[in-house]
C-alpha positions as CSV (number, residue, x, y, z in Angstrom):
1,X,42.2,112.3,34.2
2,X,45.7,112.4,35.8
3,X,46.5,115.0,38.4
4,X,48.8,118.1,37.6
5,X,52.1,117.9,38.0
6,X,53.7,119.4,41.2
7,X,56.3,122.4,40.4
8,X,58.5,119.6,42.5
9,X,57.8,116.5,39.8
10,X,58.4,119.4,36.8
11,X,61.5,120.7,38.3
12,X,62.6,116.9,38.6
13,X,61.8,116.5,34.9
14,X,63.2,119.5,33.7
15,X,66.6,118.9,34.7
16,X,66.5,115.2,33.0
17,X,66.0,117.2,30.1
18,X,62.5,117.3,30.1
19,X,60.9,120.0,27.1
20,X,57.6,119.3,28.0
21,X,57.5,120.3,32.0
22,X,60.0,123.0,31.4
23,X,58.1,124.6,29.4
24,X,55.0,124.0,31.7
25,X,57.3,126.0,34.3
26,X,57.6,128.4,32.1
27,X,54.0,128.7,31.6
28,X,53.7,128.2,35.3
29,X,55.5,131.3,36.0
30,X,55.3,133.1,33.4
31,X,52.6,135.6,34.2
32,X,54.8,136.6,37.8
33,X,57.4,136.9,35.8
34,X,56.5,139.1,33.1
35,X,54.4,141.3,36.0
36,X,57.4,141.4,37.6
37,X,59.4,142.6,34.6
38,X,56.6,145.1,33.4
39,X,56.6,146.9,36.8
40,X,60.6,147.6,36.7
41,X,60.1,148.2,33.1
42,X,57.5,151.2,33.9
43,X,55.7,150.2,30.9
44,X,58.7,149.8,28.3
45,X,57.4,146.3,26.9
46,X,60.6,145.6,25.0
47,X,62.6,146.2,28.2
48,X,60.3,143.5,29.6
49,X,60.5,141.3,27.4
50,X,64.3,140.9,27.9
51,X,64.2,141.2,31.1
52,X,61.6,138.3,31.5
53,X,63.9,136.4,28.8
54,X,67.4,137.0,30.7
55,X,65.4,135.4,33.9
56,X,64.3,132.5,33.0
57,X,67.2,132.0,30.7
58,X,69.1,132.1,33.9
59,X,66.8,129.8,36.1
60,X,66.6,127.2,33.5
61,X,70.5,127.2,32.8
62,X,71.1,126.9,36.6
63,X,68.3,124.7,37.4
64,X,71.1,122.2,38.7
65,X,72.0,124.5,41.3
66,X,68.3,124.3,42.9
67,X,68.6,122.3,46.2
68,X,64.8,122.0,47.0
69,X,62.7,122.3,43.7
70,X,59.4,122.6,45.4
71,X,61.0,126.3,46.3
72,X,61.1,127.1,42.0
73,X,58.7,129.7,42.5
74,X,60.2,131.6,45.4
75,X,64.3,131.0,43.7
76,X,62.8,132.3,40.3
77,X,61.4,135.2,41.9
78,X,64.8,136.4,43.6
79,X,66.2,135.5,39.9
80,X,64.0,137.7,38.4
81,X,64.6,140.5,40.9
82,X,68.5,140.0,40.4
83,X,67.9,140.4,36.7
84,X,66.3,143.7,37.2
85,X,68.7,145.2,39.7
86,X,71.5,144.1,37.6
87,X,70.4,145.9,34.4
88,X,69.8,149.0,36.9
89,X,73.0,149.0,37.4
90,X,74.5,148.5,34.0
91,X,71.9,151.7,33.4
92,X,73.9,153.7,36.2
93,X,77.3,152.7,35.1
94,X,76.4,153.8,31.4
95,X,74.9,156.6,32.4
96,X,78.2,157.8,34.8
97,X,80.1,156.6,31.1
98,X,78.4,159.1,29.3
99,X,79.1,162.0,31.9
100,X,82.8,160.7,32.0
101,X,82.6,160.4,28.1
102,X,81.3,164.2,27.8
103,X,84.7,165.3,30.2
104,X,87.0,163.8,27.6
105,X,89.3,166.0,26.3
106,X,88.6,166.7,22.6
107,X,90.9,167.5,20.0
108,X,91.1,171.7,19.6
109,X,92.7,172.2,15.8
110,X,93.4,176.0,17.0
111,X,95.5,174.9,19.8
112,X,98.4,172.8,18.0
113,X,98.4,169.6,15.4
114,X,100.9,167.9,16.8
115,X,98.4,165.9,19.4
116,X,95.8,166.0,16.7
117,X,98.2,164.1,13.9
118,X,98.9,161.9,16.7
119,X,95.1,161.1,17.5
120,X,94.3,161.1,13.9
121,X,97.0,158.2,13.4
122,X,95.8,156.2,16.9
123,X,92.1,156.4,15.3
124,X,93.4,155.6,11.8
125,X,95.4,152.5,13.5
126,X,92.1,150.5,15.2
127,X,91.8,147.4,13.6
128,X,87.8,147.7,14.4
129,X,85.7,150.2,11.7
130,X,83.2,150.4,14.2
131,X,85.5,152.0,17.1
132,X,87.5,153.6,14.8
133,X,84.4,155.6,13.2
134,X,83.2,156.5,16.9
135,X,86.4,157.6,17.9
136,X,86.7,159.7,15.1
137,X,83.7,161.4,15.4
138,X,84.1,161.7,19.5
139,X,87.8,163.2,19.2
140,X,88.0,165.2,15.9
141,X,87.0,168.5,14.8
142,X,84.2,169.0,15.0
143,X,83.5,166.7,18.0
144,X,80.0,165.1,18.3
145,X,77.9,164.0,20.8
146,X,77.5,160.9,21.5
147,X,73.8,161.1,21.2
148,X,74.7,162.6,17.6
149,X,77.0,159.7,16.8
150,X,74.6,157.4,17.9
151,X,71.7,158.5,15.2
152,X,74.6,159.1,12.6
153,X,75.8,155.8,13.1
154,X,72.1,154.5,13.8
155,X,73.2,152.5,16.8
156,X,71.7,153.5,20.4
157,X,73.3,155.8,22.4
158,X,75.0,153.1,24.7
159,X,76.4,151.4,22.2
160,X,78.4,154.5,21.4
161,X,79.7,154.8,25.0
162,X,80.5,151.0,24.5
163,X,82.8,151.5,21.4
164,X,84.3,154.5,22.5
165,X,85.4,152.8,25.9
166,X,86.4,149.9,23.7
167,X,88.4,152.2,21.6
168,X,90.3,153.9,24.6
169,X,91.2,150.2,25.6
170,X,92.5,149.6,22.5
171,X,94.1,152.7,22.7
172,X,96.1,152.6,25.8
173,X,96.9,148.9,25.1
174,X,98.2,150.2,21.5
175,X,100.3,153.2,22.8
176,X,101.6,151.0,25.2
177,X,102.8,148.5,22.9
178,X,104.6,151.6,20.6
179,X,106.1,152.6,23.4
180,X,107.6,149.4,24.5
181,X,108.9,149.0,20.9
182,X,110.4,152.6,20.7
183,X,112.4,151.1,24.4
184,X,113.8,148.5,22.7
185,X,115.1,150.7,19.7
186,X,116.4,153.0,21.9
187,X,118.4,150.2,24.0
């Protein structure tokens, strides 16, 4: 019976391309790993899961970049850690997006129709049905939610705050453009 592999001799092999002692280091590690991801996770499995996923993903598309491979275990660790504090922060940032998204300005039909036509027509403009059927139901009367869009749409919450800050990219970048054309009439 042959001796097991060092994490060394798998790393070695792994970046020639190896299947075999990859996925050894996978199973390796895997356990950490996931323990790792369930703890950050406080018990959402699905969240650890891709969590776990977007770790080793990384390690094993940067496995290159490991100087000494006998340190895997100790470099995939501070991977896994990175992965985690980076999706708390995406959290955070989507979670300031939806406070900034509930200050937005919304379109009061009382008030005067000019800047309603002219939202109507920016929505009605986006290339993208997705953005544009967000934006409509964030900025129109009656404005929604975007928990509300989200289950009328039946796409998560974040993805709503996604489209709609895609949308006001789009936006600017379109008025922008309109405006630079109306210059050029005018001159």
């Amino acid at each position: 019976m042959s001796p097991e592999p060092t994490v060394a001799g798998l790393v070695r092999r792994a970046r020639r391309g190896d299947a075999a002692a990859a996925r050894a280091l996978y199973e390796r590690h895997a356990a950490a790993v996931w323990g790792s991801c369930r703890a950050f996770a406080r018990g959402d499995e699905a969240l650890a899961a891709d969590l776990a996923q977007e770790a080793f993903a990384h390690a094993f598309a940067h496995l290159d970049q490991l100087e000494e491979p006998a340190a895997f275990p100790g470099w995939l660790r501070t991977i896994t850690r990175r992965t985690c504090l980076r999706h708390a922060e995406r959290r955070r940032r989507e979670r300031e997006g939806v406070v900034a998204l509930a200050r937005q300005p919304r379109l009061d039909g009382g008030r005067s129709e000019v800047p309603a036509a002219i939202v109507r027509e920016v929505i009605a403009a986006c290339p993208d049905p997705g953005l544009r059927e967000a934006a409509r139901l964030f900025y129109t009367e009656p404005p929604h939610g975007t928990l509300e869009i989200a289950e009328r749409l039946g796409i998560s919450r974040t993805a709503v705050t996604s489209r709609l800050y895609r949308f006001r990219a789009w936006a600017r970048a379109h008025m922008l453009e309109r405006l630079l054309e109306a210059a050029e009439e005018l001159s």
